[in-house]
C-alpha positions in Angstrom: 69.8 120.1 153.2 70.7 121.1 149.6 73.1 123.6 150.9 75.1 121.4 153.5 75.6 119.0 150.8 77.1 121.0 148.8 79.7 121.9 152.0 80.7 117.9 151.4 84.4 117.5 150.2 86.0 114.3 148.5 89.3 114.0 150.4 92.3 112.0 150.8 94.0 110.8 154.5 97.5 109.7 154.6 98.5 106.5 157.0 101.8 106.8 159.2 103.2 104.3 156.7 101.5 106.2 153.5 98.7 104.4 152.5 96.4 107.0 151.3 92.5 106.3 152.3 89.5 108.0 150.4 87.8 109.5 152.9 84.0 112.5 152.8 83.8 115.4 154.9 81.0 117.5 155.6 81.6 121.1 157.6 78.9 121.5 159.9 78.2 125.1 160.9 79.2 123.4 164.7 81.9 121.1 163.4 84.7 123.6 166.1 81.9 122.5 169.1 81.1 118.5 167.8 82.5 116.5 165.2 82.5 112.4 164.7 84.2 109.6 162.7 82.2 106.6 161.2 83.4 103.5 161.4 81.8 101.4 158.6 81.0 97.7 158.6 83.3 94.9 157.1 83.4 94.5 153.2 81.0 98.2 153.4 82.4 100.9 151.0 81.2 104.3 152.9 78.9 105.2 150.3 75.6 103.6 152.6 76.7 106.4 155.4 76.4 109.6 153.1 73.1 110.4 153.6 72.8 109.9 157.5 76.3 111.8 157.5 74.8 114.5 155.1 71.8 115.2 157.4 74.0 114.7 160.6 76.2 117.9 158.8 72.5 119.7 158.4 72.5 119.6 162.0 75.6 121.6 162.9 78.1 118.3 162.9 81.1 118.2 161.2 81.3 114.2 159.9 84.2 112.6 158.3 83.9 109.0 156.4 86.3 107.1 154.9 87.2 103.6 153.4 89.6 101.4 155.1 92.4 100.2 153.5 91.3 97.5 150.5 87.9 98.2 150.5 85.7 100.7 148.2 88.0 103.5 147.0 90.9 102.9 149.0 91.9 99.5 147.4 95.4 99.2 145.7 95.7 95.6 144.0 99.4 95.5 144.9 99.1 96.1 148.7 96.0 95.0 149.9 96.8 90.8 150.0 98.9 91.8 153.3 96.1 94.2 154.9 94.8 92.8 158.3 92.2 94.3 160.5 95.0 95.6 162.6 95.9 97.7 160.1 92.5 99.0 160.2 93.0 99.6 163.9 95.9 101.4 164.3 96.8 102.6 161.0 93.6 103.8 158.9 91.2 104.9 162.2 94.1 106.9 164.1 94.3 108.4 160.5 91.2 109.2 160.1 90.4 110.8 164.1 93.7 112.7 163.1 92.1 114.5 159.9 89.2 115.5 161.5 91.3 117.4 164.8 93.4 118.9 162.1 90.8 120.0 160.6 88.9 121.4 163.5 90.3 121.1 166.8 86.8 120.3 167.8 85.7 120.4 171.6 83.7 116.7 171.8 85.0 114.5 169.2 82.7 111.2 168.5 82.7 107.9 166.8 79.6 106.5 164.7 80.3 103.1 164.5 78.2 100.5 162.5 78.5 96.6 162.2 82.4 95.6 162.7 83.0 98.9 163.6 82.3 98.8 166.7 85.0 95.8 167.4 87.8 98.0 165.7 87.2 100.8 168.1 87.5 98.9 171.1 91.1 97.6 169.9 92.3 101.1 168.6 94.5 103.6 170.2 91.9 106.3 169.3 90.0 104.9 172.3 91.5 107.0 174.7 90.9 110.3 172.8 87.8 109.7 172.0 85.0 111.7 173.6 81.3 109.7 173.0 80.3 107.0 170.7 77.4 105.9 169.2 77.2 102.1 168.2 74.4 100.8 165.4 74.2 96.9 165.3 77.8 96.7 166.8 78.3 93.0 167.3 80.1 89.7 167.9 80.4 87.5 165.3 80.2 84.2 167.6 77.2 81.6 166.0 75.8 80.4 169.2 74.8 84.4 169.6 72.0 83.7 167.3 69.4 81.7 166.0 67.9 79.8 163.6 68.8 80.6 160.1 70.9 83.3 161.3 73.5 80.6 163.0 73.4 78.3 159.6 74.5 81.5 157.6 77.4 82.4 160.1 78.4 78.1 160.0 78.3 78.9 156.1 80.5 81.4 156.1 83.0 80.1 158.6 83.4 76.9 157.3 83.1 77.5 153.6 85.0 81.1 152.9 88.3 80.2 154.1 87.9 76.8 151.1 86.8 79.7 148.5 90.0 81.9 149.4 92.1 79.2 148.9 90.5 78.1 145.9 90.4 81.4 144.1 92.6 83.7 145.3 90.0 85.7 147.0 86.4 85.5 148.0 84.4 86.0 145.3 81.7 88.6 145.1 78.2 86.9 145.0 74.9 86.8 146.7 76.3 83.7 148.8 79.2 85.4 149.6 79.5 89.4 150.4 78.8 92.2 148.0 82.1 93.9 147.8 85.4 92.7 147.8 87.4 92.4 151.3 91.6 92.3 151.8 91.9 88.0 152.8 93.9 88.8 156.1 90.9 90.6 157.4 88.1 87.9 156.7 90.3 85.4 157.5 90.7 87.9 160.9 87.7 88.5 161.4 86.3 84.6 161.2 88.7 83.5 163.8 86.8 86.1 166.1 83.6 84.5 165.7 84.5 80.7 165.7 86.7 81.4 168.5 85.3 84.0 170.7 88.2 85.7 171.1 89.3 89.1 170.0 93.0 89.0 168.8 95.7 90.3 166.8 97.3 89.8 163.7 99.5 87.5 166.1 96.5 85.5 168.1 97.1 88.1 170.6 94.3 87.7 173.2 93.0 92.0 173.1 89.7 91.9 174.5 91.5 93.5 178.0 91.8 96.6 175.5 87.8 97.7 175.3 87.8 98.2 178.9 90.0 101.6 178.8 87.1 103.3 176.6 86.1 104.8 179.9 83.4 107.5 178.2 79.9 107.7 177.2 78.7 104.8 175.1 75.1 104.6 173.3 74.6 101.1 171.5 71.6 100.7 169.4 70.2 97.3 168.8 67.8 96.8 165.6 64.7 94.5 166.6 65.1 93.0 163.2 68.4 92.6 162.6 68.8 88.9 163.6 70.4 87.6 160.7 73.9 89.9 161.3 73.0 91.4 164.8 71.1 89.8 167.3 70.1 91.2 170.4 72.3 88.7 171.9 75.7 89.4 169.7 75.2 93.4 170.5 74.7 92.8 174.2 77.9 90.7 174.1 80.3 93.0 172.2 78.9 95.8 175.2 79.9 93.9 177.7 83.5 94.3 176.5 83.3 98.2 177.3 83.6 97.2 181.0 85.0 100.9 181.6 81.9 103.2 180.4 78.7 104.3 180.9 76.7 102.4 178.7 73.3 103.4 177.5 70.9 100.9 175.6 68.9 101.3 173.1 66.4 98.9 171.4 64.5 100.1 168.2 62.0 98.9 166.1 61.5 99.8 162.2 57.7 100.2 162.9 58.4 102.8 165.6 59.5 104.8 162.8 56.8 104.2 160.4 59.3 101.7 158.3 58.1 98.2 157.6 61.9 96.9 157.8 65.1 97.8 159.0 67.8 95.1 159.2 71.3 95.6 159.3 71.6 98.2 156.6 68.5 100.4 156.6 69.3 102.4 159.6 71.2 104.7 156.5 69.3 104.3 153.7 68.8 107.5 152.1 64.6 106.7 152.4 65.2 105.9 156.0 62.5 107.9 158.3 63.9 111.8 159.5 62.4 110.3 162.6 64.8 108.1 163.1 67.8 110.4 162.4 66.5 113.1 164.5 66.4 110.2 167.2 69.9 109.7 166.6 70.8 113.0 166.8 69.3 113.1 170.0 71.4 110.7 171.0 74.7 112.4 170.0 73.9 115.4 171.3 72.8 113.6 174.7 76.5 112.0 174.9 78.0 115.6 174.5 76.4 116.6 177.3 77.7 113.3 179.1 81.1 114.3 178.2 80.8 117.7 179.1 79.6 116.4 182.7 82.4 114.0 182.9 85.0 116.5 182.1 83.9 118.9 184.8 83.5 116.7 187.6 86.9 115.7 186.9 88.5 119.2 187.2 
């Protein structure tokens, strides 16, 4: 693994309008055959991904990460109070499919989405170029989705961190907030989604119509104890969105994988089990052959 690491490069991807996004790319030995894009979760620098992307790379992928626009390294104090999520969709994630083709002109070009992830994707243009994806505790944000304490945290959040924005200018970073800073537009974004249920725009567009063009192989993952940000519920809802591809369900359990927790994070923890990563390179690699299939049947 030493040696792959080493391959990992600290780039920069330019936007269409400019913005420039901090972005990690590993060259797999195989990046020319399969390559992938992760799509972090809201608020999530993409630090947490660099060690699963780092062993992915071990395995022959090439892997590209990035930070959306105001969040992580990609923040810029005098632009980011008018980023919105769809700036996320069809600026910085076009961007960031872009660098890796450049790059490679790879054969089967994935997604990795985590979290939020997973509901950018289904709104971006890149879903039509896209070959497989693989989605970890992608969710909806909608409270009656979950349970509990779980349901009390999201009515928290939703009623209270649009009164903190106001208040302050921003939401501040705290244990009863989020850990990292996160461009206003977007929270306030992605909070109508949840309270809501509807996927929109920038505009209150109704988009939701979108997901069901992704017409490839999809592999979602739900985390038996991830309750408090992804239920089993909120995954299974966000799926049923991709109305246009063959989806595959997966439900895993930290013990499975000798780990006494997982949650919504630990999937990439760099002590996460090789078990588990080797599973989800299984996966990957199963949803290249799916492609492969699909794209001969239809010549």
């Amino acid at each position: 693994m030493s040696s792959q690491r080493l391959r990992e490069e600290n780039i920069t991807i330019v936007t269409e309008d400019g913005r420039q996004l901090s972005a990690r790319w590993w060259l797999g030995t195989k990046a020319s055959e399969h390559s992938i894009v992760f799509l972090s979760g809201l608020a999530a620098p993409q630090i947490y991904l660099r060690s699963f992307a780092a062993y992915l790379a071990t395995q022959g992928w090439g892997v590209l990460t990035f930070d959306y626009r105001g969040i992580g390294a990609s923040k810029d104090a005098q632009l980011d109070s008018f980023v919105t999520a769809d700036d996320w969709v069809n600026l910085d994630i076009p961007a960031a499919v872009a660098e890796v083709k450049r790059r490679t002109a790879t054969k089967f070009l994935g997604v990795v989405a985590h979290s939020i992830g997973g509901q950018l994707f289904g709104q971006s243009p890149v879903r039509q170029s896209i070959d497989g994806a693989l989605f970890i505790s992608a969710q909806r944000g909608i409270p009656k989705l979950f349970q509990g304490k779980a349901r009390l945290r999201i009515h928290y959040a939703y009623t209270l961190f649009p009164i903190f924005i106001r208040i302050f200018g921003h939401l501040p970073i705290s244990k009863l907030t989020l850990p990292q800073q996160c461009p206003n537009q977007v929270l306030l974004q992605w909070m109508s989604w949840g309270r809501s249920g509807i996927l929109t725009d920038a505009t209150g567009v109704n988009i939701e119509s979108l997901f069901a063009e992704y017409s490839r192989p999809l592999t979602t993952v739900t985390i038996s104890d991830d309750n408090y940000y992804a239920s089993a519920a909120s995954v299974e809802a966000l799926t049923r969105l991709y109305q246009g591809s063959k989806v595959r369900h997966e439900v895993i359990s930290p013990r499975d994988y000798g780990m006494e927790s997982m949650g919504h994070f630990g999937f990439f923890h760099r002590r996460a089990s090789q078990k588990l990563w080797s599973q989800a390179a299984d996966w990957l690699t199963q949803l290249v052959l799916e492609a492969d299939s699909s794209k001969s049947q239809s010549i």
